[in-house]
NUZA-289655 format. One line per field, with one value per residue (C-alpha): z, x, y; residue number from 1. Coordinates in steps of 0.5 Angstrom, whole numbers, plus 500, padded with zeros to 3 digits. Example, Ala and Ser with C-alpha at 12.3 -4.5 7.8 and 13.67 -1.06 7.14 Angstrom:
z = [516/514]
x = [525/527]
y = [491/498]
pos = [1/2]
END
This chain:
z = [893/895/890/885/888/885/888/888/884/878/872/867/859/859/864/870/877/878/885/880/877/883/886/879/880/887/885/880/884/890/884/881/887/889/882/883/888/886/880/882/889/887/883/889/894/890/888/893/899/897/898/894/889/894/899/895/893/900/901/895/897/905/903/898/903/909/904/903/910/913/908/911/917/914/908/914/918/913/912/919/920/914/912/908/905/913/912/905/907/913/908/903/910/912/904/904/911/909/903/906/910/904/902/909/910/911/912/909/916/914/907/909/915/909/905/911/913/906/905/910/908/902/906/910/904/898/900/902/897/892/895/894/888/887/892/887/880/876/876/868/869/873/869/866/873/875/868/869/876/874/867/872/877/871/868/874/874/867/869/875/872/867/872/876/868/868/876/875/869/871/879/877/878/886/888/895/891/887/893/896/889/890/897/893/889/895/898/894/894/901/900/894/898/904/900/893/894/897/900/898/904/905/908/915/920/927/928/927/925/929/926/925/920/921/915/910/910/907/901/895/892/885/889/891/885/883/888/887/879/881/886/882/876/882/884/876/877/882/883/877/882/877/871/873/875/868/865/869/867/859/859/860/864/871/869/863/868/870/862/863/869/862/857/862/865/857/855/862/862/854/855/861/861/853/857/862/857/853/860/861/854/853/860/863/861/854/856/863/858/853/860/862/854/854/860/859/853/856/861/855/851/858/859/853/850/851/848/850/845/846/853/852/848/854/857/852/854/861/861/856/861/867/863/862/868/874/873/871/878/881/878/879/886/887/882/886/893/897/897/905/905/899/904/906/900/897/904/902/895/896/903/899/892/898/900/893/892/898/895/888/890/895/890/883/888/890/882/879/884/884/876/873/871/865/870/874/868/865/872/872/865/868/874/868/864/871/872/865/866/872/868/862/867/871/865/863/869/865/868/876/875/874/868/863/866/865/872/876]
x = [266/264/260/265/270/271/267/270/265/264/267/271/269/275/271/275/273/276/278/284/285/286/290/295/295/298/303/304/306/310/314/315/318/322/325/328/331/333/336/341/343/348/351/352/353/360/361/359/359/366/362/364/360/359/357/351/350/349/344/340/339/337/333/329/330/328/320/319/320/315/310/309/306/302/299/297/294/291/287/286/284/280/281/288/287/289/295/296/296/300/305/305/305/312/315/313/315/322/323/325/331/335/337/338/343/350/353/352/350/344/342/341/337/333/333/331/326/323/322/320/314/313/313/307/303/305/302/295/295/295/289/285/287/284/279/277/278/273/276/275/280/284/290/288/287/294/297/293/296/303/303/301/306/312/311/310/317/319/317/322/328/326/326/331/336/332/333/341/343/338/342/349/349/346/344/341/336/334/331/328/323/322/318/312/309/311/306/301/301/299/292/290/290/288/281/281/281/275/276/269/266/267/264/263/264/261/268/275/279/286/291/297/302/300/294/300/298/291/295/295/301/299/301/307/310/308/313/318/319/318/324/329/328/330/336/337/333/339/337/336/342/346/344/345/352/352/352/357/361/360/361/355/355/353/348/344/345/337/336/336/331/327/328/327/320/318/318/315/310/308/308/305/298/298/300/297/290/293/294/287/286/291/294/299/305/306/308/312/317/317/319/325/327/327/331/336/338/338/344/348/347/349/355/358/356/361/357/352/347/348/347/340/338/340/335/330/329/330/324/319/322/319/313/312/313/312/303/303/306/302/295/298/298/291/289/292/290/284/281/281/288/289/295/298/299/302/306/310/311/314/318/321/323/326/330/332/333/338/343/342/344/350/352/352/356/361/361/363/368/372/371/367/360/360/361/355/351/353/351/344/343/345/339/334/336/335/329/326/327/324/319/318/318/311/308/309/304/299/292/295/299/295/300/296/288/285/281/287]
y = [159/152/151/151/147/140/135/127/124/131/129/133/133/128/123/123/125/133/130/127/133/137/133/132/140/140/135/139/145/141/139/145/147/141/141/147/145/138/140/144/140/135/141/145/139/138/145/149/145/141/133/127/124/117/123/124/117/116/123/121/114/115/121/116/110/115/117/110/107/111/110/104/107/113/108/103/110/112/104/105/113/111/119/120/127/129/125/127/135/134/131/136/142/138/139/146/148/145/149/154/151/150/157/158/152/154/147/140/138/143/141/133/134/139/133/129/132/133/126/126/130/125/118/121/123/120/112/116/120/115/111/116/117/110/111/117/113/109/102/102/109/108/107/113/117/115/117/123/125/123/127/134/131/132/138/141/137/141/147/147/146/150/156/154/155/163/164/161/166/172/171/169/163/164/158/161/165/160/156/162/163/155/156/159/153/148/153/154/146/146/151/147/140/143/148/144/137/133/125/120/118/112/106/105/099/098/097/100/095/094/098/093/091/084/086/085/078/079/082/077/073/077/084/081/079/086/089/082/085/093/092/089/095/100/097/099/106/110/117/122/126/121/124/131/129/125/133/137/130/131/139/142/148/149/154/149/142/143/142/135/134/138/134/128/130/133/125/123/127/127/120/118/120/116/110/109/110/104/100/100/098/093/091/092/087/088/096/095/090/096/100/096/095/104/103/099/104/110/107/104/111/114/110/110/117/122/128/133/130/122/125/128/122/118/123/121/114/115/119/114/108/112/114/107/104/109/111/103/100/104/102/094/096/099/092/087/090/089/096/096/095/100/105/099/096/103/103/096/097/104/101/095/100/104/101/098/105/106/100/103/110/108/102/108/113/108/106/112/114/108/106/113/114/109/104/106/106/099/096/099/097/089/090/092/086/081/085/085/077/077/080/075/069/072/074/067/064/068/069/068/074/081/085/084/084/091/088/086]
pos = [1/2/3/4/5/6/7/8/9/10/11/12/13/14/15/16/17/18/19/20/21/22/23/24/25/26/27/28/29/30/31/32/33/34/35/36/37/38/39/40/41/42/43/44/45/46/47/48/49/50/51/52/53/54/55/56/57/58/59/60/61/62/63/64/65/66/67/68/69/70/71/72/73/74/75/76/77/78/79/80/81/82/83/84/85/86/87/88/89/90/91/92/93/94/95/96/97/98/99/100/101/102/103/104/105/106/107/108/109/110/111/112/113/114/115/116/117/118/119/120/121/122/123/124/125/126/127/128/129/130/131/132/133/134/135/136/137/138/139/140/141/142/143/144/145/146/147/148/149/150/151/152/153/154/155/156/157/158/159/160/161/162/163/164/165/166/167/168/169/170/171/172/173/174/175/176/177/178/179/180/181/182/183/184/185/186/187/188/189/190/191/192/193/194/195/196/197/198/199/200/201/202/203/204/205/206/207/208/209/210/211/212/213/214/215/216/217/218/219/220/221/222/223/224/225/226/227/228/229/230/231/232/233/234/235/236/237/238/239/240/241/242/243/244/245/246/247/248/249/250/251/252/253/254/255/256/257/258/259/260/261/262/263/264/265/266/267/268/269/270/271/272/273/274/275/276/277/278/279/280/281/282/283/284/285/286/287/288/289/290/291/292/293/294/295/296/297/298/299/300/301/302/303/304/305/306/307/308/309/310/311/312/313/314/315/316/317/318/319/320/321/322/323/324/325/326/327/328/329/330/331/332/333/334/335/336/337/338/339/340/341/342/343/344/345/346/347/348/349/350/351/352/353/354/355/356/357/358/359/360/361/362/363/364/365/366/367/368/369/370/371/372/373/374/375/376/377/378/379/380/381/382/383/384/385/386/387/388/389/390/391/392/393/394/395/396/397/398/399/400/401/402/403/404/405/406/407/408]
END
């Protein structure tokens, strides 16, 4: 009924508007279905369909680059449209319309175009998407409401793996079967997005402003030393496609490798909520170096842990690097940018990680067919260090820069 449909501006016990909550529970379910795919895709590439690990780097790489690149488009659209649920709900409509590709694909060649596609998906909506979420939330909550929509994102990323290790031991190992199911919760994300969640009006001008990339000028050097430093970290963070690789590596068996997105996204959605609270409270920089500290760890357990277990605590400190870092970029993100430029600025910031992320999967594939896994990993811990430095010498500037103000 209409009226029992979440209104942006409703608050929950919690104080947060219903219109986070509702669309915290769509990336919950697109994630849900996402993860039963990515979990067991690296695995069935090499496996199955016969690719190289560099091939994969190469796939991930332009797959995330190929996300990232066109939010630049839809973030700036949707500052232009002034409407970002349309572009959001097309986003999630493409994701979910792809899903069902992936159990039909016979061949590599149809697999990348999936994945192609999907991303696709994700470049359209991920930017508006996070401008509503800071167009919806309290400035004084805003930390909290991206910590709250990225804890329901990750266990929704539990929960897939999670049914991606029963649907593999019920179906023998059928990877095909496995996908199919994933088609379910990437649709039932679409109804929630298109019939649950509600956009604030915003205020209108006499005049629509010109849509042009030009705009990035009005964004402030406080923003771009916020994407300088999350830039330089994703040259360290390679795709998680690297860690499911990591498992099979150190012996655990094909039917348990989604373990590891578990175990990953428990840490990132336990943690995530909590840090974005303290964000708002505390700042932003104290928090981020923790992040970068936490990553710089996991690589070097990854590379040098040749045990199940010391892979699985790996796992653990990528999960807290992730929690602390990932929901506070964000929020920096929607400090430093003028409201009117909110799709734009995500757009730039998810361009420049993208096509970080790009280098860092091509570079992390290339590594580990030419020196092994443990050379992947120590060179990510390398990035995270530069970028941990980085990091240091902005905070150094203090009241210039916008890590440590509640306010931005």
């Amino acid at each position: 009924m209409a009226g029992d449909i979440p209104r942006p501006g409703q608050k929950l016990s919690a104080g947060l508007p219903r219109g986070i909550w509702a669309l915290g529970f769509v990336s919950m379910f697109m994630d849900i279905s996402s993860e039963m795919v990515h979990a067991l895709l690296p695995v069935y590439l090499v496996t199955v369909l016969g690719t190289s690990t560099l091939a994969v780097g190469f796939i991930e790489g332009i797959a995330e680059a190929t996300a990232n690149i066109t939010k630049i488009f839809s973030g700036a659209l949707s500052d232009w449209l002034g409407k970002r649920k349309l572009l959001t709900a097309i986003g999630y409509g493409l994701a979910a319309f792809t899903k069902p590709v992936f159990p039909l694909a016979a061949s590599v060649g149809w697999v990348v175009t999936a994945r192609f596609v999907d991303r696709i998906g994700k470049g359209i909506r991920d930017a508006p998407r996070d401008a509503l979420v800071a167009d919806i939330a309290p400035e004084d909550l805003r930390g909290a409401s991206f910590g709250l929509r990225q804890s329901l994102d990750t266990i929704g990323a539990v929960v897939g793996p999670l049914a991606a290790i029963a649907l593999m031991a019920l179906s023998s190992d059928n990877f095909r079967f496995v996908f199919w199911i994933a088609v379910l919760p990437a649709f039932i994300s679409l109804a929630v997005m298109v019939f649950v969640v509600q956009e604030p009006s915003r205020h209108e001008t006499d005049t629509k402003p010109r849509l042009r990339l030009a705009d990035v000028r009005r964004l402030p050097g406080r923003f771009w030393a916020v994407v300088a430093v999350a830039t330089i970290l994703t040259l360290a963070r390679f795709s998680e496609a690297f860690l499911i690789l990591r498992s099979q590596n150190v012996g655990l068996p094909i039917t348990l490798v989604p373990a590891v997105m578990v175990v990953m996204n428990v840490v990132y959605a336990l943690a995530a909520y909590p840090a974005g609270v303290l964000s708002d409270r505390l700042g932003r920089g104290g928090l981020l170096a923790v992040g970068f500290v936490c990553l710089i760890v996991a690589d070097l357990i990854l590379a040098l842990g040749p045990t199940i277990s010391l892979l699985m605590l790996g796992v653990v400190f990528w999960g807290l690097h992730m929690a602390l870092t990932q929901g506070l970029f964000a929020s920096l993100v929607a400090d430093t940018a003028p409201e009117d430029l909110r799709g734009t600025a995500f757009g730039m910031f998810n361009f420049a990680g993208g096509i970080a992320m790009l280098v860092a999967s091509v570079l992390a594939g290339g590594l580990w067919d030419a020196y092994g896994p443990a050379a992947t990993f120590l060179a990510g811990a390398g990035f995270t260090a530069v970028a941990l430095i980085g990091l240091t010498l902005v905070l150094g500037r203090g009241h210039e820069m916008p890590f440590d103000s509640r306010k931005g």
